[in-house]
C-alpha positions as CSV (number, residue, x, y, z in Angstrom):
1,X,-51.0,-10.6,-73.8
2,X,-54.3,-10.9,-71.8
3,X,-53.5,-15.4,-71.9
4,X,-50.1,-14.1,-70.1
5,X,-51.6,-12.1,-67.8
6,X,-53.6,-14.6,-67.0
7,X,-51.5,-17.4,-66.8
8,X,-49.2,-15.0,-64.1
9,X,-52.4,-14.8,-62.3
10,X,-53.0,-18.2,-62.2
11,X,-49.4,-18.9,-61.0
12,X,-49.5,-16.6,-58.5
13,X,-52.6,-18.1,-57.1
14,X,-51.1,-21.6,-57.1
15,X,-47.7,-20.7,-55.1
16,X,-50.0,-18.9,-52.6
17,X,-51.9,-21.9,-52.6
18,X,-48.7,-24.1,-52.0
19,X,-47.0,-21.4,-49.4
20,X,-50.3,-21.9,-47.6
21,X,-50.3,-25.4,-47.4
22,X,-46.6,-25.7,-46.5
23,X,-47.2,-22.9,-43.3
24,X,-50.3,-25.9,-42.3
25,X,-48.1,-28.7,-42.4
26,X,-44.7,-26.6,-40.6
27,X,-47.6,-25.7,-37.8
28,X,-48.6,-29.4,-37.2
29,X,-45.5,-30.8,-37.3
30,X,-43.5,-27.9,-34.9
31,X,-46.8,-28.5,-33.0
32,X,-45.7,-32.6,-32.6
33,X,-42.5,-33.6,-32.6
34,X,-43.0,-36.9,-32.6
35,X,-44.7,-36.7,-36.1
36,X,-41.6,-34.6,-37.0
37,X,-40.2,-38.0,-36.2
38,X,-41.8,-40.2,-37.9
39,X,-41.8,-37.8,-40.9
40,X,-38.3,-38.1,-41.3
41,X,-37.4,-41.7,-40.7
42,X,-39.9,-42.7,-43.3
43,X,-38.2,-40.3,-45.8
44,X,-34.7,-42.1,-45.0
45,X,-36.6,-45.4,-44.9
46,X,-37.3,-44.5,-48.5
47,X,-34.4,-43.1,-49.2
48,X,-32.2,-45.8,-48.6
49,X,-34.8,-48.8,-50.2
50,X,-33.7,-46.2,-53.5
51,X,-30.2,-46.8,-52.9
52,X,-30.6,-50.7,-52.1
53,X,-32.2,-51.1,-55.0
54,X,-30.1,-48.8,-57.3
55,X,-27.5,-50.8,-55.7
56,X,-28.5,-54.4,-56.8
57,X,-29.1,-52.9,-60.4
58,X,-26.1,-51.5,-60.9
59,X,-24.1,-55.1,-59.2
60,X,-26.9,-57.3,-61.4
61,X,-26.8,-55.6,-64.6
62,X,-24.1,-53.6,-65.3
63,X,-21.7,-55.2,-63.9
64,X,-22.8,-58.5,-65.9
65,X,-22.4,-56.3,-69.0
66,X,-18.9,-54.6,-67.8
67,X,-17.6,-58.4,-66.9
68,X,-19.0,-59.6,-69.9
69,X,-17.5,-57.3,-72.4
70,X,-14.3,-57.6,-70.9
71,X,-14.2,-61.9,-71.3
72,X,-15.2,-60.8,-75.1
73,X,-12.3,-58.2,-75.6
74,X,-9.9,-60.5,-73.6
75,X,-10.8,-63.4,-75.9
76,X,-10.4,-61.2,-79.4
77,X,-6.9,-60.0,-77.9
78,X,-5.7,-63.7,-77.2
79,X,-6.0,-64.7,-80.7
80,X,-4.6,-61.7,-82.3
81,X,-1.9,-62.7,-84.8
82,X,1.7,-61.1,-85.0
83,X,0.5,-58.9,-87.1
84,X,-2.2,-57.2,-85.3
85,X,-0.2,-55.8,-82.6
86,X,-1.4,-52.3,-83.4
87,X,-4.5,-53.5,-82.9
88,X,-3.6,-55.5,-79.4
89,X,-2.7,-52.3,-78.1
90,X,-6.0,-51.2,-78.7
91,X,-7.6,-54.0,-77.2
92,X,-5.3,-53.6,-73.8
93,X,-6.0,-50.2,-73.5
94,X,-9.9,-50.8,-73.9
95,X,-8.9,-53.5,-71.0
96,X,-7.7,-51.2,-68.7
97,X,-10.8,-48.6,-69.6
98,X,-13.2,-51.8,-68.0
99,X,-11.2,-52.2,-65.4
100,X,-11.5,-48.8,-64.4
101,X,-15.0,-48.8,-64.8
102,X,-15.4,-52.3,-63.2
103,X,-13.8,-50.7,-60.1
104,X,-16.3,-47.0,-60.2
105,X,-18.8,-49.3,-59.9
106,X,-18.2,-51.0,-57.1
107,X,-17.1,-47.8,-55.3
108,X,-20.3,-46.8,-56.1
109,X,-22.2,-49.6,-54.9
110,X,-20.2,-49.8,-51.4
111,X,-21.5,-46.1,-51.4
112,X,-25.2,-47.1,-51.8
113,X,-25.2,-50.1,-49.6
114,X,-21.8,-50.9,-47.9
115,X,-21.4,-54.3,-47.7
116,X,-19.5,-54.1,-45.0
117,X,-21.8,-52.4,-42.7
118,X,-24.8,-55.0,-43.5
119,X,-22.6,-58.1,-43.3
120,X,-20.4,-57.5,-40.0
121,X,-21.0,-54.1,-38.5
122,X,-21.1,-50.7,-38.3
123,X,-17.9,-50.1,-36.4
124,X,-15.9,-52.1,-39.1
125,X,-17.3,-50.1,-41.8
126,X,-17.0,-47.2,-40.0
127,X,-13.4,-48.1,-39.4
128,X,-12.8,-49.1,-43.3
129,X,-14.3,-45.9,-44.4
130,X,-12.3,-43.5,-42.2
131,X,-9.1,-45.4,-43.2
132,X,-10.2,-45.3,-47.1
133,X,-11.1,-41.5,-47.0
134,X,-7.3,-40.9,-44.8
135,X,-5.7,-42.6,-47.2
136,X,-6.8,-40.7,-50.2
137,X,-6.4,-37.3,-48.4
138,X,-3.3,-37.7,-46.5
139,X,-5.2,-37.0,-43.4
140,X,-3.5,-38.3,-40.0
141,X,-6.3,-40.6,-38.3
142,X,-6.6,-40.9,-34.7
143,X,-10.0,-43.5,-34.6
144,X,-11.6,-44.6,-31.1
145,X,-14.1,-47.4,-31.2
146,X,-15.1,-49.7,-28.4
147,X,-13.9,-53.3,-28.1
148,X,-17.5,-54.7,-28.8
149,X,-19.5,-53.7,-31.5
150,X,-22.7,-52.0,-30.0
151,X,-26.1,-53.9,-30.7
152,X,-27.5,-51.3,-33.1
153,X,-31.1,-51.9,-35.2
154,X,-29.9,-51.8,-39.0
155,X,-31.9,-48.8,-40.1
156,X,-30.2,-46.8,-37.2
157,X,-26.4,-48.1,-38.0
158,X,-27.2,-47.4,-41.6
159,X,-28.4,-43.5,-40.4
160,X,-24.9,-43.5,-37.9
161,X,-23.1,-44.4,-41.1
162,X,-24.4,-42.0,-43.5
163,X,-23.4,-39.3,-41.0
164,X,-19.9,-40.3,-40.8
165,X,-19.7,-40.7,-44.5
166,X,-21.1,-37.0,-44.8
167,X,-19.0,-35.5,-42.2
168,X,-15.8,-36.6,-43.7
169,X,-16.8,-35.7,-47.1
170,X,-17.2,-32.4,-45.7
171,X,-13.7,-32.5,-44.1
172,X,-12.7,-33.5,-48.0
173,X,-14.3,-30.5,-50.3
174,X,-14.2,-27.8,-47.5
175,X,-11.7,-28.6,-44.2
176,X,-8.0,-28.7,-45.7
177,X,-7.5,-30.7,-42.6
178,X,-4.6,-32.5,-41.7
179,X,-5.8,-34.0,-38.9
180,X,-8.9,-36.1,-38.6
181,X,-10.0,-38.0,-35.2
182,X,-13.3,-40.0,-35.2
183,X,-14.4,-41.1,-32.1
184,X,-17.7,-43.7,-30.9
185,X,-18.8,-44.2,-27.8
186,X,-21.5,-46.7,-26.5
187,X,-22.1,-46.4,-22.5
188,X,-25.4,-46.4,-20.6
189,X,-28.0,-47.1,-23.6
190,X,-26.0,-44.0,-25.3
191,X,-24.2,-44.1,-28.9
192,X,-21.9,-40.9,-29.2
193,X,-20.0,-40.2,-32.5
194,X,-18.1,-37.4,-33.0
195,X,-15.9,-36.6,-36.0
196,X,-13.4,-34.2,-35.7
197,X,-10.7,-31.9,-37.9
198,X,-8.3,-29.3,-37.3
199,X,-9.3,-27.8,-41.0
200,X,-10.5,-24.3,-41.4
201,X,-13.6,-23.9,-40.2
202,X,-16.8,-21.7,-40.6
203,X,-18.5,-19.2,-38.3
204,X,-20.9,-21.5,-36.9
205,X,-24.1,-19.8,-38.1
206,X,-27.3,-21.9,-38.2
207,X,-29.1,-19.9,-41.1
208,X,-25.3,-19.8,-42.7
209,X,-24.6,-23.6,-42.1
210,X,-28.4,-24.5,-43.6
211,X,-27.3,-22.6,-46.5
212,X,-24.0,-23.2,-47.8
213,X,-24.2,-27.0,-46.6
214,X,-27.3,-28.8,-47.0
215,X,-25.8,-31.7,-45.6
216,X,-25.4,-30.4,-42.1
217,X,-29.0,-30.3,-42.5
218,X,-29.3,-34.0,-43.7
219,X,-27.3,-35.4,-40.9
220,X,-29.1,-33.2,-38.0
221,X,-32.2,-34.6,-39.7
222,X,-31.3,-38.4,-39.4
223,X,-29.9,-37.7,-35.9
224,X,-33.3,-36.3,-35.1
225,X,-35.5,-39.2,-37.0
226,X,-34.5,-41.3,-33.9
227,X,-34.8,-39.1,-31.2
228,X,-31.3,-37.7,-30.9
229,X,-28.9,-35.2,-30.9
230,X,-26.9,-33.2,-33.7
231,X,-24.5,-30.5,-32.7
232,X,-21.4,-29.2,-34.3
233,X,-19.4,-26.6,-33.2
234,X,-16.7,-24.3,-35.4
235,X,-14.8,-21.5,-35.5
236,X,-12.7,-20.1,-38.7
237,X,-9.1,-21.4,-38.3
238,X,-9.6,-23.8,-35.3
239,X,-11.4,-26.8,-36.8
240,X,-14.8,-28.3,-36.6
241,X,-16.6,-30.7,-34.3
242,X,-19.7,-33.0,-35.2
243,X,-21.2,-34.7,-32.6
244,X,-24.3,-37.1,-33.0
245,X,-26.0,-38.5,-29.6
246,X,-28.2,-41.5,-30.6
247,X,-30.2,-43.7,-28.2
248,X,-31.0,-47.4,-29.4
249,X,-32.8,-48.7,-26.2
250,X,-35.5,-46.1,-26.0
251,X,-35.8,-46.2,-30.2
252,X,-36.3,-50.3,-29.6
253,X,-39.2,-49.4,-26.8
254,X,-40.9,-46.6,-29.1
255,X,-40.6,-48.6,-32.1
256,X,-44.0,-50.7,-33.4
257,X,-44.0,-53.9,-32.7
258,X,-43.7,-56.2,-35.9
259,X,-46.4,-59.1,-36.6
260,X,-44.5,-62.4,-36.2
């Protein structure tokens, strides 16, 4: 009884501890937006190394042993005798099983690291993703993208993406949309995205939105990681609006120079 008693105590003083420490670092970094900042784009910087490198696992080594297994099972299948057709059945449905998986996991990996978006640009990935997720829901698409893909840095057309990719994953679990209109923009030095549905809604409730969907939260925090702007705006029954305001010139002047 008395080592519980103490081991409550001992707890208790730890979570103070901890609730202390957190009120420091909430102070300093309210008190310095810029290492708000910084804070953040490191955390996505890490974030998304993760996934890179999850990414080249799972296209390295399992999809050697899915592609692998499936030349084996293929082989067994083809010299099956007359006999054995029970048994090529098996084998073709154990066929089809690998395909499926061979297909998750590149769905997967394009979800990581879209190859797309590293090898010709965010607005075609952008584009291919919207189209991919309208397909699959039935939404009707009305995209807007300018003629000329803008000049983003990587890490902030990876951040763009990600938003996009969460915004219409929203409109998939929570909308019931119909209706789906993504829009970009690149004028002045200014990148404007803003995604669009004519779904349910929410009453548009910052303690409420931080709650029920923590990736609201993600997004505004990658918007804010370059020193831009999150908004959405929603009312029940009359859709939702996300709008992200990014600024690449001013990131490429603030950003640390690199050692040739």
């Amino acid at each position: 009884m008395k080592r519980q008693v103490k081991r409550r105590r001992s707890g208790r003083a730890k979570q103070k501890k901890l609730f202390q420490r957190a009120a420091k670092l909430d102070v300093r970094i309210n008190a310095n937006p810029e290492a708000l900042q910084n804070l953040i784009s490191h955390l996505q910087q890490v974030s998304e190394s993760e996934k890179s490198k999850l990414a080249h696992e799972l296209h390295d080594q399992l999809g050697a042993i899915l592609t692998a297994s499936r030349m084996d099972i293929a082989w067994v299948r083809q010299h099956l005798t007359s006999e054995q057709s029970s048994l090529a059945g098996k084998l073709s449905r154990a066929l089809g099983h690998l395909d499926q998986g061979i297909y998750l996991k590149r769905r997967v990996i394009e979800n990581l690291r879209p190859t797309t978006l590293t090898t010709i640009g965010f607005m075609v990935a952008a584009q291919d993703l919207a189209q991919q997720m309208g397909a699959q829901s039935g939404w009707h698409l009305e995209l807007q993208f300018p003629e000329k893909d803008p000049n983003l840095p990587q890490d902030m057309a990876i951040s763009l993406f990600r938003i996009l990719q969460e915004s219409l994953t929203n409109i998939v679990k929570h909308a019931c949309a119909s209706v789906v209109r993504v829009c970009m923009e690149y004028d002045s030095g200014v990148v404007k995205l803003e995604v669009e549905d004519n779904g349910i809604g929410f009453r548009n409730h910052s303690d409420e939105v931080n709650a029920k969907m923590p990736g609201l939260l993600s997004m505004r925090q990658q918007a804010i990681a370059y020193g831009g702007l999150f908004e959405i705006k929603s009312q029940l029954e009359q859709g939702t609006l996300v709008r992200v305001l990014i600024y690449p010139e001013k990131h490429n002047r603030n950003a640390p120079s690199k050692p040739m």
